[in-house]
N, C-alpha and C positions, 0 to 999 in steps of 0.2 A: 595692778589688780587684774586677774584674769574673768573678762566676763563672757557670757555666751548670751547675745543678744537673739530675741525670739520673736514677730510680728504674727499677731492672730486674730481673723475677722473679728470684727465688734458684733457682732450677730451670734458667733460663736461661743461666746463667755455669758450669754445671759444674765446680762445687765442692764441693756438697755432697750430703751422704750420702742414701739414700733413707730413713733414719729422720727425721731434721730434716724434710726437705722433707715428709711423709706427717705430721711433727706438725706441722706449720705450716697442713698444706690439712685439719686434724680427720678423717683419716682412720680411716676404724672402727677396723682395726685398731691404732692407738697409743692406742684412749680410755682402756684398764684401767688405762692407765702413770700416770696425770694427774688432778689435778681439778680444775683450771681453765684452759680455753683463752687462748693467748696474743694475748691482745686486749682491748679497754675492758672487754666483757661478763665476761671471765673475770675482771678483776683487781675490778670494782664485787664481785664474788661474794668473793674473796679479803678484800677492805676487811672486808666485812659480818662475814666468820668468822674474821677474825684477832684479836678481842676474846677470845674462844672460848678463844683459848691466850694466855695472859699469860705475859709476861718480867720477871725481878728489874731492874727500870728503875733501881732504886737505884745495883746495884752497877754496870750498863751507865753509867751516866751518870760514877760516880765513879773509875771505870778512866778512860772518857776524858777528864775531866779529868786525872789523875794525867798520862797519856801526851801532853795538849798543855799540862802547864806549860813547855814549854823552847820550845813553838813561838808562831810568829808567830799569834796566833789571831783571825783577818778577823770584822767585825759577826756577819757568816751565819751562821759558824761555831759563834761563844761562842751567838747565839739557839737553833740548832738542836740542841746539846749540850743547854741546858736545856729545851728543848721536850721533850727523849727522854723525861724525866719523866713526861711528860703521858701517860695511857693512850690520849688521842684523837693522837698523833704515829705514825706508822712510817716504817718505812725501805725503802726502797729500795738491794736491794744490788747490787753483782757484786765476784767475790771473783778475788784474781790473785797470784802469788809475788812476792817482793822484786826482779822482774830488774833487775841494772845497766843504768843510764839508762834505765830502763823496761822497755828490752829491744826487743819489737816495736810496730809501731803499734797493734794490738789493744787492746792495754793502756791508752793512751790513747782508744780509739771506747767502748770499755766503760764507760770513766769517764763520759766524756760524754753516754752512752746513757742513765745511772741521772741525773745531774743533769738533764736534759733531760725525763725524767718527770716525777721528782721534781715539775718545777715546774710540770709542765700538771697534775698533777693538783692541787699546791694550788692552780690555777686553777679548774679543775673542782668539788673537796669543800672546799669555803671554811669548813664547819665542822669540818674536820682539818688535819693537818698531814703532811707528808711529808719525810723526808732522804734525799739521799744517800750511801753510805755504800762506802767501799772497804775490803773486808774483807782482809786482806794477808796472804796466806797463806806466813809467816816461816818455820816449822817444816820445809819444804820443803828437801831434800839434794841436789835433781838442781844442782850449782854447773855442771852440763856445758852447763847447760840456763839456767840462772838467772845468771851469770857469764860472757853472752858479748851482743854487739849488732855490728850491723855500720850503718857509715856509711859514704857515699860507694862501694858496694862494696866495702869493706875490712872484713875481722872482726876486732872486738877482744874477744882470751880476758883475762879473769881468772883468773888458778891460786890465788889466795888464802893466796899463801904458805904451800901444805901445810895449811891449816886443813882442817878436816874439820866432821860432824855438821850441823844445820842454817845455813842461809845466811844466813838473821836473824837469826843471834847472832855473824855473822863478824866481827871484827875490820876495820874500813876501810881502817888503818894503812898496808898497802901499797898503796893503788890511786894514789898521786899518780905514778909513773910512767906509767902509763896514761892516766890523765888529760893531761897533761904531751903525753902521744903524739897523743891525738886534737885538742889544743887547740891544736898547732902547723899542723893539715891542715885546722879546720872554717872554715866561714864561712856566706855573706861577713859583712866586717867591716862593724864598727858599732854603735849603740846596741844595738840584740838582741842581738846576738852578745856584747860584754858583760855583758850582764844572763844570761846564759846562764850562761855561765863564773862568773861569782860564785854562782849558784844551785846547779850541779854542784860547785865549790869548797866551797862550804857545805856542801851537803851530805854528802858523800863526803870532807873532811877533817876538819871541826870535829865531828863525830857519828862514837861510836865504835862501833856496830855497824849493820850491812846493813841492819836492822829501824828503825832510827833515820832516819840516813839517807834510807830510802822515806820515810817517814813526812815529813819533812822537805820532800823533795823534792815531791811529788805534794799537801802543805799549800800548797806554797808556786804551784805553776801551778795550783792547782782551790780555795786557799780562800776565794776571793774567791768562788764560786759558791754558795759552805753545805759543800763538800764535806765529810764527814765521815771520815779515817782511823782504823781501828781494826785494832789489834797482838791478835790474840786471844791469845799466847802468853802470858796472865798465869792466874795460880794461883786467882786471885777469879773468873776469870770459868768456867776447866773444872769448880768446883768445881758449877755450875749442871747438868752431866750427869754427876756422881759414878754415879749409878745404872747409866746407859748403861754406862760403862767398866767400871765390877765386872762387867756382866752378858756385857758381850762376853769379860773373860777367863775367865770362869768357864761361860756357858753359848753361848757361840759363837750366840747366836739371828740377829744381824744374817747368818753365814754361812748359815744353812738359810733366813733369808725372800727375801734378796734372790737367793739361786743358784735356789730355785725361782721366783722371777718372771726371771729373766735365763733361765733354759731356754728358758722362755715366748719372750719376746721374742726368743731366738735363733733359732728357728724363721723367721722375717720377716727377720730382719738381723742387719747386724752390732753384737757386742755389745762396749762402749767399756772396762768394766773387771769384774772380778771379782772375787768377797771372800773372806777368808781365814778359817780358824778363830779367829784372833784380828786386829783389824783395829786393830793400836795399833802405834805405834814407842814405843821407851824414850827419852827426850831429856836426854840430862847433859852439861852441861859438850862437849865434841866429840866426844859419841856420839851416833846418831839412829840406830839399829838397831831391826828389829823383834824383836815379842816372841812365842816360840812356848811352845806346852806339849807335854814329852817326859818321861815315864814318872813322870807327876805332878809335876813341878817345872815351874816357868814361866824361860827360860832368854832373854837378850840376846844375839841370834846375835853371832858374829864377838867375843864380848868373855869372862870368865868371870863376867859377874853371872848370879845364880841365885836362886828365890828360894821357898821352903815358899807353899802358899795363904794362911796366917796371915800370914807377911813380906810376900808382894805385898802381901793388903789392907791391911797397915799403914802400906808406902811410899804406895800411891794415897793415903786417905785424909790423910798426911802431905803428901804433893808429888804433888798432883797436873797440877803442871805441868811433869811428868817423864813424861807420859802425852801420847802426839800421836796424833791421830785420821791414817790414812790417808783418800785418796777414799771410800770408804766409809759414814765416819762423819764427815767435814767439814762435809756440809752438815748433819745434823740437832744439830750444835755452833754453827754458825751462826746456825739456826733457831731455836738453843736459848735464843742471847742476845739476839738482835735480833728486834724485831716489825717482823720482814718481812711487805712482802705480794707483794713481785715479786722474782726472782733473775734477774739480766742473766748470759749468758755464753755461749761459744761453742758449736759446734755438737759439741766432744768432752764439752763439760759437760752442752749439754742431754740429750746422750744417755747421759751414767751417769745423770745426776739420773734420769730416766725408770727406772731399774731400781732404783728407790731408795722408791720409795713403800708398800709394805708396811712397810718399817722404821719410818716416820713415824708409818706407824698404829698400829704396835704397841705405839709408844712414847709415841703422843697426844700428837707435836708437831707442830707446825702446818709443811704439804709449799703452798711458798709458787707462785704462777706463774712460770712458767718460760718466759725470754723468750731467744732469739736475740737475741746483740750486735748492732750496727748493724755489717755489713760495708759496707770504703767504698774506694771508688779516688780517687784525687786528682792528677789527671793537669794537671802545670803548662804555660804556657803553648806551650813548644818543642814537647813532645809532643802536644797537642791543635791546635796548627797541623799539625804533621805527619800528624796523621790527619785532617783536614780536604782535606789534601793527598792523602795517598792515596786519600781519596774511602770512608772506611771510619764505618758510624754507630758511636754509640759500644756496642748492643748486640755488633754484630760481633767488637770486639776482643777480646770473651770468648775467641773461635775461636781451637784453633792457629796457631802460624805456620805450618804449613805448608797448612793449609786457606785461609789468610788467601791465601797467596800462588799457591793456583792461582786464587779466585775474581778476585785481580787479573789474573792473566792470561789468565784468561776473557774478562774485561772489556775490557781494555786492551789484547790482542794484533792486531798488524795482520792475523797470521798464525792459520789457522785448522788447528791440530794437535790438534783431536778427531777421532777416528775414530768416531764413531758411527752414522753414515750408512753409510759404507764398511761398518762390522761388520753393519751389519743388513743391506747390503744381501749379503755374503759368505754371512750367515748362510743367508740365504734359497737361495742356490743351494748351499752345502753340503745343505740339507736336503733338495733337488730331487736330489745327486748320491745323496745319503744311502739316498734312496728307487730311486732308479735302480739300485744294486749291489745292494738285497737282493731288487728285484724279480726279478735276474738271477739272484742267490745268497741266500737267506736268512745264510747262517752268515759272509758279508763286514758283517754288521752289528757286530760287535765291531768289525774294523780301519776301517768308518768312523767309526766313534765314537773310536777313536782317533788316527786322521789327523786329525779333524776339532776332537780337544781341542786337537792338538798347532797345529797354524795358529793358532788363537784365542789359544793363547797365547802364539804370534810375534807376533799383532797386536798382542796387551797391551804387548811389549816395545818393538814398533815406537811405540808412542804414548808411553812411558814415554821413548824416544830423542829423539823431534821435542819432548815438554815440556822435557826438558834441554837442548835446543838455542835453545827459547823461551825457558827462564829466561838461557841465557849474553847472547840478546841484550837481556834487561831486567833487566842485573846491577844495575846504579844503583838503580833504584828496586826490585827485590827486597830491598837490604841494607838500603833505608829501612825495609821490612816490618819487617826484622830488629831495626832497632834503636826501632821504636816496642815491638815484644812484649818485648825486655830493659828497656825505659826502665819498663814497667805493671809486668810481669809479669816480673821479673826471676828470671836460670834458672828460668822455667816455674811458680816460683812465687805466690799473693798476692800483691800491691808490700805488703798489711797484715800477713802473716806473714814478714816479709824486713827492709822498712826499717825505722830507730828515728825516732825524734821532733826529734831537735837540728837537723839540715837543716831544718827546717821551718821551727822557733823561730826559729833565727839568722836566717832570712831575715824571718819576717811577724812574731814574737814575740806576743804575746798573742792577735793576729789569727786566729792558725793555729786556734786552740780558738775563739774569736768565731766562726767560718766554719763552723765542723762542728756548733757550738751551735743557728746560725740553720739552717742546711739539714736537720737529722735530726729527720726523724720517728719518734719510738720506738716506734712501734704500725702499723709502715707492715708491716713485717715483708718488706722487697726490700733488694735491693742499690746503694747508695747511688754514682755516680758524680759527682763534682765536677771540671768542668773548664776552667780558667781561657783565659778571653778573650782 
């Protein structure tokens, strides 16, 4: 497969926030948020002082063994599991929810982003070692959010048969109609296309919940890389921030440090999340409700558990795997079990992480770098001839379409329906009439200023009339405009926050990830377009 790989500022596609973009260019202001720059220089700094904060590698290693005896587990894998041992290994994370079939592309660039470190730098520190690692954030209840993909432009919901509570502990049981639905419309057929379908079959029938399932799935297209999946929803592993959770229901610290650095940072921009007095859901069985305190009792909205400060501590200490960190407290749970030294993720995570670092310190766990996913287009061959044809580079098709399609007609028109000669040249002698009424009358300057708004703005209309008369006569290639920005950028949005993965698969199958392996650069920190020949 012939591709033409394309790197273009992130500032330049207009999509992302001006917090990202201002951490990206080390802008003064983001420095208080951080302490290591997202780059080689910050992460050699991150290596050096991740020693500094040590992880129970015992029990990290013997969860994930426990959670891949039922899977296929590739050379990489079983080496990289026992390497975690080593105090000289780390990881490399980015952390994402169970979405059905992944859900969006992102999910997939992210994966890729931490393996693709991962391995230049065991190129690079040849006396350490490095994993990739997909942290699976199970415990997660949006199913509105986590329970839908679309292929082909078509969205397919899962309702979960009424299940409730989090989405990694959902039952699969009903997804083979769905399945069933999409596997009569994908394609094209052939060798991938079946290997797909056994993969999705596998996983989402023979694995009885959501959390399984992922795990299955994302072993099975990444463990030939080292990829590492890890379920953190087990009891062994929360019992590593026991302290953290007492301290958040009982002395709310995580809501006073991080709301006064979020002030902070609200001042400059906008701010991605904010914390509660108590930053935990309760997780049983199909409940995943948060937990507040109300006139000394600690209380499971929406349900009637309740519980004395002696009963909470008792359940924590007991089950603590009935305790789920929100945003808030996800990543220094993350932090807490894995010796990271880089955290992959989007540009809504870089920007809570960024309000997150006082917690870190107060809790002297190691606040790891913080790296922007590789955002990527992947514009296949019909569409990148098409732009070719329209004559448009590939930085351009960032542009609306409707910018897209006056600069085409800028370009391409035989007819020349700018007025801007006319207006200047109107202008000039309004100004000459302008001067000649008040020389006559001083107090006709109001009604020339107003005769004279009112023309300018006939002219506006008038120019507005001859461009819709220019586009009726370059209807044809106007609708190509149109359907090259639906094919990218489908309804206006990322083609990476929109399409899922199986279109891909079934067409290049293994390829698809081989492609985006060899072209990303993880410390390039631009926006990655790929587009076939």
């Amino acid at each position: 497969m012939d591709i033409d790989c394309t790197y273009i500022p992130y500032d330049n596609t207009g999509n992302f926030s001006d917090l990202v973009l201002d951490y990206l260019k080390a802008h003064p202001a983001v420095e208080p948020y951080y302490n290591y720059t997202p780059d080689a220089k910050g992460i050699a700094q991150a290596i050096t002082d991740r020693s500094k904060y040590p992880v129970n590698r015992a029990v990290l290693t013997h969860v994930l063994n426990k959670q891949y005896t039922h899977l296929n587990k590739h050379d990489k894998v079983i080496e990289n599991i026992a390497r975690l041992a080593d105090d000289n290994t780390f990881t490399i994370c980015t952390a994402h929810q169970p979405n059905l079939m992944t859900g969006y592309l992102y999910f997939i660039y992210k994966i890729i982003h931490a393996i693709k470190l991962a391995d230049e730098l065991n190129t690079q520190y040849t006396d350490k070692h490095f994993v990739p690692v997909y942290y699976m954030g199970s415990e997660d209840n949006d199913l509105d959010e986590l329970g839908t993909f679309r292929y082909n432009n078509h969205k397919y919901v899962w309702d979960a048969a009424g299940q409730t509570g989090a989405v990694g502990r959902m039952q699969t049981s009903s997804l083979k109609p769905l399945l069933d639905e999409v596997f009569k419309v994908l394609g094209p057929p052939g060798e991938n296309l079946d290997n797909l379908k056994e993969i999705l079959t596998h996983a989402y029938l023979q694995h009885h919940t959501i959390g399984e399932a992922t795990q299955y799935l994302v072993n099975e297209l990444f463990g030939r890389y080292g990829l590492i999946v890890l379920n953190p929803d087990e009891a062994e592993l929360k019992k590593q921030i026991l302290p953290i959770l007492r301290d958040d229901l009982q002395s709310h610290l995580a809501y006073a440090l991080v709301s006064e650095n979020t002030e902070a940072l609200e001042e400059l921009y906008k701010v991605q999340a904010y914390p509660r007095f108590i930053n935990l859901f309760y997780l049983r069985g199909n409940i995943r409700e948060r937990i507040e305190k109300r006139n000394g009792r600690w209380i499971v909205l929406n349900t009637d558990i309740q519980w004395t400060e002696e009963d909470l501590l008792a359940e924590l200490n007991e089950h603590p795997d009935r305790f789920s960190p929100n945003v808030i407290l996800r990543g220094i749970f993350q932090e807490s079990i894995l010796p990271d030294v880089a955290f992959i993720g989007g540009g809504a995570e870089v920007a809570y992480w960024l309000e997150l670092k006082p917690l870190f310190d107060n809790y002297k766990v190691f606040y790891p770098t913080i790296l922007l996913r590789q955002s990527v287009l992947w514009m296949t061959a019909p569409y990148n001839k098409l732009r070719n044809q329209l004559g448009f580079g590939i930085e351009e098709i960032f542009r609306s379409e409707a910018s897209l399609i006056r600069s085409y007609i800028g370009t391409h028109s035989s007819n020349n329906w700018h007025t801007d000669e006319e207006a200047t040249a109107i202008k000039n002698i309004l100004a000459q009439l302008k001067q000649k009424a008040t020389n006559l009358d001083p107090t006709l300057q109001a009604s020339a200023d107003a005769a004279f708004a009112k023309m300018n703005h006939q002219l506006q209309i008038l120019e507005k009339k001859m461009l819709r008369a220019e586009k009726r006569k370059m209807q044809d290639q106007l609708q190509r405009i149109t359907r090259l920005k639906d094919g990218i950028s489908p309804r206006g949005i990322l083609q990476e926050r929109y399409e899922n993965f199986i279109g891909y698969y079934a067409a290049m199958g293994n390829t698809y990830f081989d492609v985006l392996y060899k072209y990303m650069e993880p410390l390039r920190n631009e926006f990655m377009v790929l587009a076939e020949s």
